[in-house]
C-alpha positions as CSV (number, residue, x, y, z in Angstrom):
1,X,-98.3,-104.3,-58.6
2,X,-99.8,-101.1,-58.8
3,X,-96.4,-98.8,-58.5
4,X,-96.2,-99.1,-62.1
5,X,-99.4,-100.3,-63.5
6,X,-98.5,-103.9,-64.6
7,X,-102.3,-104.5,-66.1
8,X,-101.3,-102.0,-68.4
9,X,-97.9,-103.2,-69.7
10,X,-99.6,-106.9,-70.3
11,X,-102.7,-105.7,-72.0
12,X,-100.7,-103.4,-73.8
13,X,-97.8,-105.8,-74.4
14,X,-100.0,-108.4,-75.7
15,X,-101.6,-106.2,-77.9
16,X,-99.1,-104.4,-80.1
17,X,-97.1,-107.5,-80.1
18,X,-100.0,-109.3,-81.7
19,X,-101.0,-106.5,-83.9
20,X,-97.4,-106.2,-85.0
21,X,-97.8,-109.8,-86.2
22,X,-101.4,-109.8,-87.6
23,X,-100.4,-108.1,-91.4
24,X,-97.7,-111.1,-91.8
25,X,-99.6,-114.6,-90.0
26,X,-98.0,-117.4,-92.4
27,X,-95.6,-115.7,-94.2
28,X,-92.3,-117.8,-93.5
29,X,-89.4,-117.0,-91.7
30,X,-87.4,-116.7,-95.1
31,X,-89.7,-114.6,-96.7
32,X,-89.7,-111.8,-93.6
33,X,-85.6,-112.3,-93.7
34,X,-86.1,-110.4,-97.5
35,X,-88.6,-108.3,-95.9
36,X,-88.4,-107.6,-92.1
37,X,-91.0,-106.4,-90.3
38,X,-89.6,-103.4,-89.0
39,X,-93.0,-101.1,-87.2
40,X,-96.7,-101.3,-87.6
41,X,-98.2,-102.1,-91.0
42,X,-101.3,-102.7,-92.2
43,X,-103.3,-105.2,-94.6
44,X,-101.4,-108.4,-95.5
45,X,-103.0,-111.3,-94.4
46,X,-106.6,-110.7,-92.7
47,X,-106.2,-107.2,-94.8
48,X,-107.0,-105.1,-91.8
49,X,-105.6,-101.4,-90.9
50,X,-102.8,-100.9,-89.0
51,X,-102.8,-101.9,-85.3
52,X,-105.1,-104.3,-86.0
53,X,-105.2,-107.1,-82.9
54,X,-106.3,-110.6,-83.2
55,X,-108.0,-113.3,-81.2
56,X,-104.4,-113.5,-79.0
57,X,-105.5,-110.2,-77.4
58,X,-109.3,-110.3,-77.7
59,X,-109.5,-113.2,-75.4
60,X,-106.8,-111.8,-73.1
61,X,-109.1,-108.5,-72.6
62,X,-111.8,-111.0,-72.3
63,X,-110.2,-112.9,-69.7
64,X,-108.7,-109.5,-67.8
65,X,-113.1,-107.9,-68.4
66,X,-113.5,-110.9,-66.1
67,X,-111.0,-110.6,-63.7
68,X,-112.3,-107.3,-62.4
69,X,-115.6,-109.1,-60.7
70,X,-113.3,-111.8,-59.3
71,X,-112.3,-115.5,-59.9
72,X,-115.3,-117.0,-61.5
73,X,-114.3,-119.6,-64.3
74,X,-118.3,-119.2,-65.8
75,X,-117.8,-115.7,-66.3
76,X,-114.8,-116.1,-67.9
77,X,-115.9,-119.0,-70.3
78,X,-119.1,-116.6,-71.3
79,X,-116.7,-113.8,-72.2
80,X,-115.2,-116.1,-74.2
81,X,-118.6,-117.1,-75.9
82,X,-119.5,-113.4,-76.3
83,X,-115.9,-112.7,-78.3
84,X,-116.9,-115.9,-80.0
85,X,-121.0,-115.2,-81.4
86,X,-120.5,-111.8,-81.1
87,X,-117.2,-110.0,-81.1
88,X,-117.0,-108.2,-78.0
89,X,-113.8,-107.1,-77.3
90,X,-112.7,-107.6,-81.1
91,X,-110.6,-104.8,-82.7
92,X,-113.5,-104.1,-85.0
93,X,-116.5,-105.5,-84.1
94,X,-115.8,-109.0,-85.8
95,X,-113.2,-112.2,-85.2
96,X,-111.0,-112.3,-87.7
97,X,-109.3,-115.5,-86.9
98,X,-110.1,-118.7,-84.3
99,X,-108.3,-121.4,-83.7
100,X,-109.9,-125.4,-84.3
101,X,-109.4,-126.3,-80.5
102,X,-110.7,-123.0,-79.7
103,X,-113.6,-122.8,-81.5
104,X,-115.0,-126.3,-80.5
105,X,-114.6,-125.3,-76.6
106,X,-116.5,-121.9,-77.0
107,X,-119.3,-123.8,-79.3
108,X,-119.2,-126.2,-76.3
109,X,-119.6,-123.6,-73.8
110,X,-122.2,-121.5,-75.7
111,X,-124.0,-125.0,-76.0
112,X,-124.6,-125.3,-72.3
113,X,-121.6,-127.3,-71.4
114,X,-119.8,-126.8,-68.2
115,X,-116.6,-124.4,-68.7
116,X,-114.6,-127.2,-66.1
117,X,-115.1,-129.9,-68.9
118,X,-115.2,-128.0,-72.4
119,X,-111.9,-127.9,-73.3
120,X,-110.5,-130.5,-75.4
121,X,-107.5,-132.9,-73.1
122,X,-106.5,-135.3,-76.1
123,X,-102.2,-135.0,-76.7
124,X,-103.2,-133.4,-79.8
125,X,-105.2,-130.4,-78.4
126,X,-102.3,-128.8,-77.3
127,X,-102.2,-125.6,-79.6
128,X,-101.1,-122.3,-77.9
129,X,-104.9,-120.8,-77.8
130,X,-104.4,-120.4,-74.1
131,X,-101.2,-119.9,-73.6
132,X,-101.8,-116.5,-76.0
133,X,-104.3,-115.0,-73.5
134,X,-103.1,-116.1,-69.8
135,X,-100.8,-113.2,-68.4
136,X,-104.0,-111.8,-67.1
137,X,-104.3,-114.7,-64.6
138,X,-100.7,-113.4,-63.0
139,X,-102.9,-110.8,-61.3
140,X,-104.8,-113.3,-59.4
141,X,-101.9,-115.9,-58.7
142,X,-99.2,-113.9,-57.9
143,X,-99.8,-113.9,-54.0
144,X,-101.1,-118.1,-53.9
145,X,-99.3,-121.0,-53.1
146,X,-97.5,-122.5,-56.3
147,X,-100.0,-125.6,-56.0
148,X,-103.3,-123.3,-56.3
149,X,-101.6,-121.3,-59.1
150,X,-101.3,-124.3,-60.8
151,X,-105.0,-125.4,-60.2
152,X,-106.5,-121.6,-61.1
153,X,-104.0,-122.0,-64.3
154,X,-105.3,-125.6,-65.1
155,X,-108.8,-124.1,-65.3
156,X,-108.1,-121.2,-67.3
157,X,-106.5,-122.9,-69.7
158,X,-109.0,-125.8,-69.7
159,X,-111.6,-123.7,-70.8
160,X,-110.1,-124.4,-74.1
161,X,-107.1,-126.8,-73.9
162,X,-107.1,-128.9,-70.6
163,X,-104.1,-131.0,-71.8
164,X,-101.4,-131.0,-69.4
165,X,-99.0,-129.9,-71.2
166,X,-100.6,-126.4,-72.4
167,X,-101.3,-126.1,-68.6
168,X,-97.9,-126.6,-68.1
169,X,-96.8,-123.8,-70.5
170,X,-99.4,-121.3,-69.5
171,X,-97.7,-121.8,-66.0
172,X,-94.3,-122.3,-67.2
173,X,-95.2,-118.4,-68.6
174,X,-96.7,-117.3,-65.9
175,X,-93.9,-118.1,-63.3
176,X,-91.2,-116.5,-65.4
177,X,-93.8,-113.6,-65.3
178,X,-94.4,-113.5,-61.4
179,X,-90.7,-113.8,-60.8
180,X,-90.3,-110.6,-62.7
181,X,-92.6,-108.9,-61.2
182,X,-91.1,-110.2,-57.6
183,X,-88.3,-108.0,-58.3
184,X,-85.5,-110.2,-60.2
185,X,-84.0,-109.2,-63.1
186,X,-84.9,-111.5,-66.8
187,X,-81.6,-113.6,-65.4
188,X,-82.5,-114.4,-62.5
189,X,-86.3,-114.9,-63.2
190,X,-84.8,-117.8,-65.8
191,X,-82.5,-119.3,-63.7
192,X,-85.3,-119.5,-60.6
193,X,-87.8,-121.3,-63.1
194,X,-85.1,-123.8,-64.1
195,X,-84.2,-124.5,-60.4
196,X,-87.8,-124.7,-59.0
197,X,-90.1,-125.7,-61.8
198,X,-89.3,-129.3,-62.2
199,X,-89.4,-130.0,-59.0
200,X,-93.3,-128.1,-58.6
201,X,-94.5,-129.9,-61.3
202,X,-93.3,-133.0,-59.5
203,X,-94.9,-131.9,-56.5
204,X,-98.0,-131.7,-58.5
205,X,-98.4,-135.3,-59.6
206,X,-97.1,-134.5,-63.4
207,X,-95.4,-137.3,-64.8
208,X,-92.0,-137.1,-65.7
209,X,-92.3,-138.0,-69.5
210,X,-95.1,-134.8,-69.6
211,X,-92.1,-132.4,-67.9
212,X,-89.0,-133.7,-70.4
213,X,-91.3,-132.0,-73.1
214,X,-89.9,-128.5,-71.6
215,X,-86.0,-129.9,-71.5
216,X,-85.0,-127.2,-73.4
217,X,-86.4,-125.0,-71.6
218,X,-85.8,-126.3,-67.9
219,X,-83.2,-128.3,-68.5
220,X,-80.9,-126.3,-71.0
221,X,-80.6,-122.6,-71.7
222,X,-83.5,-122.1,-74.3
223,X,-81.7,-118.5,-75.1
224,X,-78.2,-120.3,-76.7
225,X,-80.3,-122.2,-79.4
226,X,-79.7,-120.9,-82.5
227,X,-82.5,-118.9,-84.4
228,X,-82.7,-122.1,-87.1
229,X,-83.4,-124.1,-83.9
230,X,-86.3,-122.1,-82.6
231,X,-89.6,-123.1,-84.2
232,X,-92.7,-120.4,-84.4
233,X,-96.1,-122.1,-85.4
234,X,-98.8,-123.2,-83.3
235,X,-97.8,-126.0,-81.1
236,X,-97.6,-124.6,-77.3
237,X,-94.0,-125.2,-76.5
238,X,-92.8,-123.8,-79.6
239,X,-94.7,-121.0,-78.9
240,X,-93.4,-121.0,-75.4
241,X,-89.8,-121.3,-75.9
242,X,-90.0,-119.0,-79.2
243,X,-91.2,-115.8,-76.1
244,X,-88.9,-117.1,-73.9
245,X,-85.7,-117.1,-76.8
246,X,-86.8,-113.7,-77.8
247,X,-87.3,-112.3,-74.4
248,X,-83.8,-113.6,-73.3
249,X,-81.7,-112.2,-76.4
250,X,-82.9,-108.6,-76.6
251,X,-82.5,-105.8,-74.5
252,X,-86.3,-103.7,-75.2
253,X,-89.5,-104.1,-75.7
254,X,-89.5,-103.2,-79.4
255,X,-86.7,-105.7,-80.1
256,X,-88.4,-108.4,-78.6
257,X,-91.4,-108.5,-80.2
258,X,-90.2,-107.8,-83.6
259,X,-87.4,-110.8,-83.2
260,X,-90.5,-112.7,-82.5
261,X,-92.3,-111.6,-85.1
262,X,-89.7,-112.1,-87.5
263,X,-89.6,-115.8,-86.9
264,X,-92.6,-115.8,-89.1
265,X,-95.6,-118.5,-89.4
266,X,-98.0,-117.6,-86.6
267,X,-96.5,-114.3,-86.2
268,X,-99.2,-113.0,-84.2
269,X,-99.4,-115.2,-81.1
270,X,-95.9,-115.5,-80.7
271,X,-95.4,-112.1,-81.1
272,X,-98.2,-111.4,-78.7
273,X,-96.7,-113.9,-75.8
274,X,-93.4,-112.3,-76.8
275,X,-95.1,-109.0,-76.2
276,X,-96.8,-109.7,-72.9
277,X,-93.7,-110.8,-71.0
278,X,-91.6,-108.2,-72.6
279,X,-94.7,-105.8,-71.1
280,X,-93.8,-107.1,-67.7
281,X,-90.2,-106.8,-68.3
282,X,-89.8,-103.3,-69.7
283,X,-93.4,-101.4,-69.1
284,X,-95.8,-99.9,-71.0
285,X,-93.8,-96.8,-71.5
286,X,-91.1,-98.6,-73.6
287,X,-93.7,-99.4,-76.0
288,X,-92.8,-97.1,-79.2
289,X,-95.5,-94.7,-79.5
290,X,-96.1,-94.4,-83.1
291,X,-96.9,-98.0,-82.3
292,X,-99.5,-97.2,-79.7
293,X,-101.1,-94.1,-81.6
294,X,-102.5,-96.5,-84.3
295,X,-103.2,-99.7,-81.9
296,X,-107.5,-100.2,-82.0
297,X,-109.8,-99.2,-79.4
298,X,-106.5,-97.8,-77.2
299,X,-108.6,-95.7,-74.8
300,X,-110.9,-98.8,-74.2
301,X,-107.6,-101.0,-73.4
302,X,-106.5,-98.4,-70.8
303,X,-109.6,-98.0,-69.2
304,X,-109.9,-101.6,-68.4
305,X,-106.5,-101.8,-66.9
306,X,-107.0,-99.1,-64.4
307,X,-110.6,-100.8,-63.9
308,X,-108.2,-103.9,-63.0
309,X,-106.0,-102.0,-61.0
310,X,-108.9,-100.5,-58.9
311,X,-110.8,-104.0,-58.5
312,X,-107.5,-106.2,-57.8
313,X,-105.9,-103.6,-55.2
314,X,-109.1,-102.6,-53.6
315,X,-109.5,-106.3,-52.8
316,X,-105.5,-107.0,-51.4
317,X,-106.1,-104.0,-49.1
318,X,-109.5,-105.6,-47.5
């Protein structure tokens, strides 16, 4: 992992997708086909400057912070709390968006509650709130059985959505991810998660009415649904297959995340999933720079990748 610094193209992936898609959150697909998003901009709708990131990418730096002492799920869920009473690792020193599920877990947390139970499990809980910040997590999986990187990825994700099916997703990304990295091109790392992933969940004791919720994604090729097909708000396998249909039809970085972004409604998280996977895919060095010079706390974002990079390999080379 270290050849070409893959901490770096997530975090930065993540983050100027999401901050692409913070000035237009809610604005709807038609209105952005009269307007396009087309670069960084600034304002709109939390009315903060350009490059501007958002809870998507706070909690993945929060989640990566923690990474770099090991696996430890309380450290992790007290990052969280810290982004959540405090801001740390905000853009500016204050949230400026949380989402329902994910605000009840962290209260929970904060409260006293153990991290294994505080997510809410109900079918209903199953926003994309950690799906948005789980690439991090690739770091630690990439070289575990598939059965214990699906039991690190149900706790990371149950911090705040324990639900099946976000675990599912958050693997489902995940996977695609670790494939990539393995060496095989965005083709191939599709095709090998359609062959293998139904029968791993299988293998894990998911029932089959939980995995025919990612048909279109396991069963069919997400990437030949028409754009009017694709849905972008906050429900995890939209999300989900919204990254994986933008991933699939572009050729860059750039394009990627501003197809996704384009979709409109909650233009920052799928931009910022869009973003991280497209960070895996094409490197932090396909990121345009006039995108980068303006992207918050920058320095502090490179800093903790290479802190990642010299924690994660210094432990595979004990």
């Amino acid at each position: 992992m270290s050849v070409r610094n893959i901490y770096r193209d997530v975090l930065f992936g993540v983050a100027v997708g999401d901050a692409l898609g913070v000035p237009v959150v809610f604005r709807s697909r038609e209105e952005l086909q009269k307007e396009p998003v087309t670069g960084m901009r600034g304002y709109g709708t939390h009315q903060q400057p350009p490059g501007t990131w958002s809870d998507d990418s706070s909690l993945t730096f929060c989640l990566a912070e923690a990474l770099t002492e090991g696996f430890d799920l309380n450290t992790i869920g007290q990052n969280f709390v810290r982004w959540h009473r405090k801001g740390y690792w905000s853009a500016h020193g204050k949230i400026i968006d949380i989402g329902g599920i994910t605000w009840r877990a962290l209260s929970r947390i904060g409260n006293g509650v153990a991290p294994e139970i505080a997510g809410d499990d109900g079918d209903w809980s199953n926003g994309n709130g950690s799906l948005m910040r789980i690439l991090p997590l690739l770091f630690m999986t990439a070289d575990k059985p598939a059965e214990e990187r699906f039991r690190l990825t149900q706790q990371v994700s149950g911090l705040t959505h324990r639900h099946v099916r976000s675990v599912i997703a958050c693997f489902i990304c995940l996977e695609f991810a670790g494939y990539i990295i393995s060496g095989m091109d965005k083709t191939e790392a599709y095709s090998s998660l359609r062959n293998e992933m139904p029968g791993m969940l299988e293998s894990f004791g998911v029932s089959p009415d939980e995995i025919s919720h990612f048909n279109r994604i396991l069963r069919r090729n997400i990437f030949n649904l028409p754009r009017e097909q694709i849905a972008s708000n906050g429900y995890v396998i939209h999300t989900l297959e919204a990254a994986l249909w933008c991933v699939m039809r572009t050729s860059s970085y750039a394009r990627a995340v501003l197809k996704a972004v384009n979709l409109g409604r909650d233009t920052d998280t799928t931009a910022a999933v869009t973003g991280g996977l497209a960070g895996v895919l094409y490197g932090y060095d396909s990121i345009p720079e006039e995108w980068l010079e303006v992207l918050a706390r920058r320095k502090d974002i490179v800093s903790l990748a290479f802190r990642l990079e010299e924690k994660l390999v210094e432990k595979a080379n004990i």
